[in-house]
C-alpha positions in Angstrom: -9.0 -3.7 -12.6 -9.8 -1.9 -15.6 -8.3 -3.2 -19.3 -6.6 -0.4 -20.0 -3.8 -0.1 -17.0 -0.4 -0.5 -17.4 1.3 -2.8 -14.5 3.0 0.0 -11.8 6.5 0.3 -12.1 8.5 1.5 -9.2 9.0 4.7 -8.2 12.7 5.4 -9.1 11.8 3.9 -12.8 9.1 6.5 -13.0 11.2 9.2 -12.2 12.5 11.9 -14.8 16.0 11.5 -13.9 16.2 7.7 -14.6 14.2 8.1 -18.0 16.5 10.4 -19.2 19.5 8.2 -18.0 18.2 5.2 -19.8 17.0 7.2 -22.9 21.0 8.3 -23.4 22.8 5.3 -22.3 20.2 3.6 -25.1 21.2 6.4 -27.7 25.0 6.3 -27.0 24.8 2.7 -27.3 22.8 2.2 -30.3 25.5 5.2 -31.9 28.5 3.4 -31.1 28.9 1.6 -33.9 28.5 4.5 -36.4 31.2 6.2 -34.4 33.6 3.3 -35.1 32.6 3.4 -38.5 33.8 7.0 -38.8 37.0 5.6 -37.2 37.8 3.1 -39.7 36.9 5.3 -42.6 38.8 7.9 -41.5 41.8 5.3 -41.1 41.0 3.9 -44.6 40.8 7.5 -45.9 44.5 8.6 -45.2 45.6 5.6 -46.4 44.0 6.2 -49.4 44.9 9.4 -49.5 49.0 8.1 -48.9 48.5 5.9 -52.1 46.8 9.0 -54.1 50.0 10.6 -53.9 52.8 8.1 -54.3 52.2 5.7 -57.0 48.1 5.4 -57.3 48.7 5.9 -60.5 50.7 2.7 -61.0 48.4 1.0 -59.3 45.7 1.5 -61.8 47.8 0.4 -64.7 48.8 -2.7 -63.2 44.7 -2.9 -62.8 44.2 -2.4 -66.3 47.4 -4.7 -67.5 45.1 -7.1 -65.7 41.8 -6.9 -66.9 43.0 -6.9 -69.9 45.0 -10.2 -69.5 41.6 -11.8 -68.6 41.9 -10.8 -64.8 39.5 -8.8 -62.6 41.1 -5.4 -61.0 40.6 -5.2 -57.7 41.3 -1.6 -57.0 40.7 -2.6 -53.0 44.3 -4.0 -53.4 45.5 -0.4 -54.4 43.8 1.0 -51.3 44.5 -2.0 -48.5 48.2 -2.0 -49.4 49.5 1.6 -49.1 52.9 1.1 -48.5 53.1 -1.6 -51.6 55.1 -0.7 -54.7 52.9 -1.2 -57.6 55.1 -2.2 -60.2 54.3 -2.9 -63.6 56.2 -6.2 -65.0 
């Protein structure tokens, strides 16, 4: 037995058909995640989109009222809450 050799695998693991079977289920699997990403970002992109058009613009102010009361703006509020009613008190 010679250093070099690789342990023999069966037959059916040698064959074409089940190394291209493995090599996609690996693929698909390993993409999966990046296609729920685009999910979520598409989900969080109408959303943001919704709030663009009705009152994002309220949504800032009430930001900027707050940072400048000594607050932090957290524009993710904006964006998480689409069907809020930003309203500046």
């Amino acid at each position: 037995m010679n250093g070099g050799s690789l342990v023999r695998l069966p037959k059916i693991i040698r064959s074409q058909s089940f190394r291209r079977l493995a090599i996609t289920s690996l693929l698909v699997l390993g993409l999966s995640p990046f296609f729920q990403l685009g999910q979520f970002a598409k989900a969080e992109s109408s959303s943001f989109v919704k709030i663009k058009n009705r009152n994002w613009g309220k949504c800032l102010n009430l930001q900027s009222n707050a940072t400048q009361n000594g607050g932090l703006p957290n524009v993710w509020d904006c964006v998480s809450h689409p069907d809020q009613e930003w309203k500046i008190e």
